[in-house]
N, C-alpha and C positions, 0 to 999 in steps of 0.2 A: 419596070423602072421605079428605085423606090422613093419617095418625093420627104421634102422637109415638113415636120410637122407642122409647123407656121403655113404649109399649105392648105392643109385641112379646112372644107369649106363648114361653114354653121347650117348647112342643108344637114348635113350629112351626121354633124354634132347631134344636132335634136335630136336625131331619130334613135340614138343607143340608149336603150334601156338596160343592156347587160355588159358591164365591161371583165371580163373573163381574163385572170391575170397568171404570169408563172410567178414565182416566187423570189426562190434562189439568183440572183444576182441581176432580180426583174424590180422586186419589192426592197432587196435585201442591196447592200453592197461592200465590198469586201471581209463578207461575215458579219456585219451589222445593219438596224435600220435605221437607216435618217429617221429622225423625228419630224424631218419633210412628206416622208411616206404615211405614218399614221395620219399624219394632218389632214394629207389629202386626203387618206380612207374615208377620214372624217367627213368632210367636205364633200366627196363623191356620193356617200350615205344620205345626208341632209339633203342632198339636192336631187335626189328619188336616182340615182345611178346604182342598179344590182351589182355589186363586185365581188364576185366567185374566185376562191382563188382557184387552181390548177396547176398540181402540185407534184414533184416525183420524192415529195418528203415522206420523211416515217410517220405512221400513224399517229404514234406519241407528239409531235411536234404538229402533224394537224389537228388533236385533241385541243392542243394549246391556243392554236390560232381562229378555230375555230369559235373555241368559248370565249378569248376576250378581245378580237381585235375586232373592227366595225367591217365586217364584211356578211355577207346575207348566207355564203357559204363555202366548204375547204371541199374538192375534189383532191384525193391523196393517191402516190406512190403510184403516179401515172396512171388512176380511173380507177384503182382496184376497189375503192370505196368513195362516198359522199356524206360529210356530214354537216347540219344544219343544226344550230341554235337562234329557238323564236321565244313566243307568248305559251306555245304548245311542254316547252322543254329542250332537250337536247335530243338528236338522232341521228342513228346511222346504215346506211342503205348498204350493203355490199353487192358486189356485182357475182359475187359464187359464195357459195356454203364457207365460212372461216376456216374450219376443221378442213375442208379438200386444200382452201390455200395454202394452210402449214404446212400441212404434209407435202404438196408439191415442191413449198417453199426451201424446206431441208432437207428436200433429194435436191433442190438443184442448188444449194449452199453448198452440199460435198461435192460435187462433181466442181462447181468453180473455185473451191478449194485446190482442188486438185491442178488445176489450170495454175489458181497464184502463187504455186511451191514452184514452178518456173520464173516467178517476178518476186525475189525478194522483198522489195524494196514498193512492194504494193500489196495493199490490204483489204480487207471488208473496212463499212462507213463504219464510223464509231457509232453511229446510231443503229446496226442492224439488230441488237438486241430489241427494239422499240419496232418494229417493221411486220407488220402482218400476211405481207403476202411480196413483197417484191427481195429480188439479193442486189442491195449496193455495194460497188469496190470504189474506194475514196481515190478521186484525182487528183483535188486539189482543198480537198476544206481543213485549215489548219496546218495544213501540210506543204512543203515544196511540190507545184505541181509535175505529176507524172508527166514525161517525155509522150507528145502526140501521139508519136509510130509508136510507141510501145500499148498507148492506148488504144490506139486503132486497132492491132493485133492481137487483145484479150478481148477485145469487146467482137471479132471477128470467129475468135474461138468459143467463144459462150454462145455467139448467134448459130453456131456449126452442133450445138446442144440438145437434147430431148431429153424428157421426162415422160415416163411410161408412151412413146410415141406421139407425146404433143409436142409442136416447136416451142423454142424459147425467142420469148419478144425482148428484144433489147435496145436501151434507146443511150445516147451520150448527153451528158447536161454539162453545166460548166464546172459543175464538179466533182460529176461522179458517172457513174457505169449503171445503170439500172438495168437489169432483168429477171422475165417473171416471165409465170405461162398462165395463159388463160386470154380471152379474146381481146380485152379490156385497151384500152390505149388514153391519152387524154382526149383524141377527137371522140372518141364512142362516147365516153362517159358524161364528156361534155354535153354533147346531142340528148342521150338518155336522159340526163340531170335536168332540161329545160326542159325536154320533153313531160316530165313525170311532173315539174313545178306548175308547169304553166297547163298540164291537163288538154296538150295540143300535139297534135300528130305533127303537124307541119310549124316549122318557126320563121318567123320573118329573121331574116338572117341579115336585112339592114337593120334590125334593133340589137344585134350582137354583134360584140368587137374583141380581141382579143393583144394582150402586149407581151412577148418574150424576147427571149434575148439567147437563146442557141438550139443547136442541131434537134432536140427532145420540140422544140413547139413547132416543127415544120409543120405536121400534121394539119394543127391550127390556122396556121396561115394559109394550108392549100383547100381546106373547109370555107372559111369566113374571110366574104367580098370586100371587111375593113379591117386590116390588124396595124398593129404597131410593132417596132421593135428599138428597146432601151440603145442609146449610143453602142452600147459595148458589144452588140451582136456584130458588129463590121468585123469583129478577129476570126469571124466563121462564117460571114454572110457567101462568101464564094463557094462554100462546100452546098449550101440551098441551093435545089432547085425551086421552090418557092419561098419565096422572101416575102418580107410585111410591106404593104402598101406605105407607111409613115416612118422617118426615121427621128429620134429625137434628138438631141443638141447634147444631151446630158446621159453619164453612166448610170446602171440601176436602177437603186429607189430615187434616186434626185432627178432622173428621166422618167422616172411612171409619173412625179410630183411634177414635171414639165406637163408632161400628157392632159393632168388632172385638171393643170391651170387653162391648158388651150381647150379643154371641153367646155368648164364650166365658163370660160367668157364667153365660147362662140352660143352657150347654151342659154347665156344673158342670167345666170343663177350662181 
């Protein structure tokens, strides 16, 4: 049962040290960011809240978010890398050799190529030139979105896919078709990524929370005992079999900016 976020008790406030976020139509909303959203980055930052993004964006575009937005760190292209700007510099962790991921990456571009010469009228993301290891075919960014069924059925044929005999992982976001091969997902790399920070086998998983907003964060919500999800995830919440604990009042970034508010009061910071 998913409850209103004005439910949220200040027990349960205090104890998040990592708030673990998606991005795309979580941070973002309709292709833009409220200046509600940085604000709250902002705010989440100052009041010691870790906020990671968790991202199935291009590397290019986590390069960016990484180095100038107030976040501690960008997990991209659904796990396939992590990267962190400190005091130390800048860095980036991948989860396989770069060179194995290209090459799997444009064997399995031509083969879904091959699939979207049956769909006209649907493409690769404008960003996949910037993408190091995943293939995006664009739903909806910029574009009229693609018809569901017809989504559901490419994204059913790419998952029917392999590369030299590995499967292909494929995940749906709100705006696009992500898949890639390799083990990687956002719950792994999330686990790994605290893992490897905080120099801890085991995490307390009441100090981790996560907020999305479609099909791509289920993962998250079926991992971590606290999540969120932005107003806008009701258009797909029926397809989850695991849903976020909190719903907010508000779409997107001006729902993660709800979120931020109900933390830091119940957090008294």
């Amino acid at each position: 049962m998913v409850s209103l976020i004005k439910q949220l008790t200040a027990e349960r406030a205090k104890k998040i040290e990592w708030l673990l976020t998606d991005v795309d139509d979580t941070l973002t909303w309709r292709g833009r960011i409220p200046p509600e959203t940085l604000t709250a980055l902002e705010r989440l930052h100052r009041a010691g809240v870790k906020v990671v993004a968790v991202t199935g964006a291009c590397a290019g575009w986590c390069d960016h978010i990484a180095k100038l937005w107030p976040l501690y760190g960008v997990i991209g292209e659904n796990g396939a890398f992590w990267m962190i700007k400190n005091r130390h510099g800048f860095q980036t962790h991948y989860t396989q050799p770069v060179d194995t991921m290209r090459v799997r990456q444009e064997q399995l571009r031509e083969k879904i190529g091959t699939i979207l010469a049956d769909y006209p009228d649907v493409d690769f993301a404008t960003d996949q030139g910037y993408r190091i290891c995943d293939v995006a075919i664009n739903l909806s960014q910029d574009r009229i979105p693609v018809n569901k069924t017809i989504a559901q059925d490419i994204a059913r044929r790419i998952g029917d896919l392999n590369i030299d005999g590995s499967p292909v992982n494929v995940m749906v976001s709100s705006i696009h078709i992500n898949a890639w091969v390799g083990e990687h997902s956002k719950q792994r790399s999330g686990k790994s990524f605290l893992r490897s920070i905080t120099q801890q086998d085991e995490i307390d998983l009441a100090t981790v929370t996560y907020i999305g907003d479609s099909h791509n964060d289920e993962s998250m919500f079926a991992w971590l005992p606290l999540t969120f999800g932005v107003n806008n995830i009701l258009a797909v919440m029926d397809d989850l079999t695991h849903q976020p604990s909190f719903i907010t009042e508000r779409n997107g970034g001006y729902g993660f900016s709800e979120l931020a508010d109900n933390l830091l009061q119940l957090r008294g910071t």
